[in-house]
N, C-alpha and C positions, 0 to 999 in steps of 0.2 A: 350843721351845728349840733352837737353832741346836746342830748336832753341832761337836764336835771337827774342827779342818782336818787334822790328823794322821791321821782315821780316813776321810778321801777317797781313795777308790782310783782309782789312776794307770795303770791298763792302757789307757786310751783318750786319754791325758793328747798323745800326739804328733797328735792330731785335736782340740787346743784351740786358742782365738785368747784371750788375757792381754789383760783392760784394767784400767790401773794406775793406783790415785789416788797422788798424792807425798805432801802432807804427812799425816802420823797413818798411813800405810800403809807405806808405804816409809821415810819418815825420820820420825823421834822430832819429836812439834810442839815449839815453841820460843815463849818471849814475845813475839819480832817472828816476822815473815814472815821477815828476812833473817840472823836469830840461828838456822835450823836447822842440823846437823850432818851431812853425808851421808858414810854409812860406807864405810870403805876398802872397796873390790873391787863396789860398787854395780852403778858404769856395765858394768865388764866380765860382772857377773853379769845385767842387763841382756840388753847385746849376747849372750853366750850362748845366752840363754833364745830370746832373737829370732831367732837364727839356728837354734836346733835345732827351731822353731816356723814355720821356713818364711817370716820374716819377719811373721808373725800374733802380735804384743806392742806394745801403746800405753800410754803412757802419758796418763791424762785427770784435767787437773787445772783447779784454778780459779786455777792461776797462769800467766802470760805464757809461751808456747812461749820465748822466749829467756829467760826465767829458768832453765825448766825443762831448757837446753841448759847454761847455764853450771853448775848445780850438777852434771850429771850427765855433765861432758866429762871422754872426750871421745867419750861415745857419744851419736848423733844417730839418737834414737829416730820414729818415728810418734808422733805427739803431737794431744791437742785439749786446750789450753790457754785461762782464762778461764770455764771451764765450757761449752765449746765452741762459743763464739764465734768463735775461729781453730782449724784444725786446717790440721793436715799430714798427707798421706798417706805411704803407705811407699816411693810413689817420690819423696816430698820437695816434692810439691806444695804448696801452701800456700794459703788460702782464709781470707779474711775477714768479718766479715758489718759491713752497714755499721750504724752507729750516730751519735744523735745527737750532735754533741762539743759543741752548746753547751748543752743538756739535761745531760748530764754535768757541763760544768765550774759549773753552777749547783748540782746536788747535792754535787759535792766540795768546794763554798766552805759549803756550808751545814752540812756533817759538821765544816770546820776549824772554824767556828764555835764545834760544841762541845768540838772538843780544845784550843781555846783555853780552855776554862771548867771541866776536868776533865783534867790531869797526871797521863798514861798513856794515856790514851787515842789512838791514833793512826788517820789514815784514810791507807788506801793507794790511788795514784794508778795505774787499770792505764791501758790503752791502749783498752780498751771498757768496763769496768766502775769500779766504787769501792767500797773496803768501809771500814768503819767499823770499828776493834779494839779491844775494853777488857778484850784478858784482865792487863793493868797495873792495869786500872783496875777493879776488879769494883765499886766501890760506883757505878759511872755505868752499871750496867745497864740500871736502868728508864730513865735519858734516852737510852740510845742505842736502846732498842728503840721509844721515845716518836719519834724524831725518826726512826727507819729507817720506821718506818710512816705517820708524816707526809709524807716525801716520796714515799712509797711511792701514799700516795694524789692526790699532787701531780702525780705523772709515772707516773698508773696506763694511760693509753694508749701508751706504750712502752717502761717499767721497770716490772719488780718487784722485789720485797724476798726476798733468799735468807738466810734464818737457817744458821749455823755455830758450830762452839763457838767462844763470845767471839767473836764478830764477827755483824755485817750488810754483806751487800753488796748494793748497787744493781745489776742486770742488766740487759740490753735484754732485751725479752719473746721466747718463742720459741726457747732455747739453755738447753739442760741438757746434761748427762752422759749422757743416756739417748738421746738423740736425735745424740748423735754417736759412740754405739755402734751406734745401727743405720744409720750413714751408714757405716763402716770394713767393718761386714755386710756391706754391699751391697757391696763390693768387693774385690778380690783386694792380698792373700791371707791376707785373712780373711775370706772369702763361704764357704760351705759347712763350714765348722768351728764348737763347740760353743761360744759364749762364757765367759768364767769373767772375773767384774768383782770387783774387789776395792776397799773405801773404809772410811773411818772414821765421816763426816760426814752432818749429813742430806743434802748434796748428792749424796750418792753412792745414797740412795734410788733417784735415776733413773737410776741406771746398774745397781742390782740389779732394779730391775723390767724395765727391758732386756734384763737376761743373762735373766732367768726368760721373761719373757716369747716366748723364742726358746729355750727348753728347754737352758738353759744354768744354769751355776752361779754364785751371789752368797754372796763373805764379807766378813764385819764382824769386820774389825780393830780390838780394844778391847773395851770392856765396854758400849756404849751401846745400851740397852734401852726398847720395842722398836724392832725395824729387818727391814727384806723380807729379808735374808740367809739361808739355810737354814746357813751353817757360819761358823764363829767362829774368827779367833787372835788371840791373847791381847792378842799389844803387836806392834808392828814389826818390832821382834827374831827374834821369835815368826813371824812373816809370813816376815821374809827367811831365815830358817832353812830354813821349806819350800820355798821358791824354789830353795833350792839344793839341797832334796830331790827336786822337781821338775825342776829340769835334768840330775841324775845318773839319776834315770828314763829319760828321754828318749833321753841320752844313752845309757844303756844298752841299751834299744831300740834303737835306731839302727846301734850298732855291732853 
């Protein structure tokens, strides 16, 4: 049973490096992708955290680094976006992995297919991946997991199928959460500091085996049971609360 995140003690807290999933962690999930809400004083609480951290704070999400720049300007965070397929580092470097685009645009005409045949259902178009949405549509569950796994078996030598709540998405093989927290690891300045990964989703699994894996700490924002997290908050709310109990730490430290 994952401990309370309120009963994590913060004496070592200015020798962490923050990696941060967006949606269900930071902002409240939403019926689309682009229906979320990002709450007042986000980005500056953010940048805060990032600067009292020595610049050791990413955000790692499975949305577009420029989406994740628009919602949370006008702070321009380290980011690995896509499920880290593109990452930026913290001196703003940017790195993409290639992938096949006409493999892709084959699987995204096969996904319109069925949101043509089931109203809610929507596929969204990234830049490396595709995901398939039916938290509109819950009675088209079993055809979207039917057809995520079909092409999943279709384009099983360089996609796989990443399940999320209400959604599938198609990825290129080789790019998780987990593996582009240990590429930020390996780099300054976040190399010799304690990881601390926070997510909602199964995709953030690989970003708690990551933090663990390097004797770091993994929590699970929400109620979703089980998951590799040893500490639990509640809701977002809940999450960016201690964020901002976490920086008045630091902050206090510091001074």
């Amino acid at each position: 049973m994952p401990q309370h995140i309120d009963d994590l003690l913060l004496d070592e807290a200015p020798g962490w490096a923050l990696f941060l999933d967006f949606d269900g962690t930071l902002v409240d999930l939403a019926p689309r992708p682009d229906a979320i809400t990002v709450p007042e004083g986000l980005p500056i609480l953010l940048t805060q955290l990032r600067d009292l951290l020595g610049g050791a704070l990413a955000v790692v999400s499975g949305r577009p680094i420029a989406e994740l720049d628009r919602f949370l300007s006008p702070a321009q965070l380290a980011a690995a976006g896509q499920h880290g397929l593109e990452r930026r580092d913290a001196d703003g470097r940017h790195r993409v992995a290639p992938v096949d685009q006409r493999a892709l645009a084959a699987i995204a005409a096969s996904m319109d297919g069925l949101a043509a045949r089931h109203p809610g259902v929507r596929v969204e178009r990234k830049s490396l991946s595709v995901a398939l949405h039916y938290r509109e549509a819950p009675a088209a569950t079993e055809a979207a997991r039917q057809l995520a796994e079909e092409l999943g078996r279709a384009h099983a030598s360089a996609f796989q199928v990443q399940a999320g709540k209400m959604v599938f998405e198609l990825k290129p093989r080789g790019a998780d959460k987990g593996a582009a927290v240990a590429a930020f690891m390996a780099e300054s300045p976040f190399a010799g500091r304690r990881p601390v990964f926070a997510g909602d989703d199964l995709t953030d699994e690989y970003g708690f085996a990551a933090a663990t894996a390097a004797a770091g700490i993994a929590i699970q924002v929400g109620r979703r049971e089980p998951n590799g997290a040893g500490w639990n908050a509640q809701d977002p709310q809940a999450f960016r609360g201690w964020l901002e109990k976490l920086a008045r730490h630091i902050g206090s430290t510091a001074s």
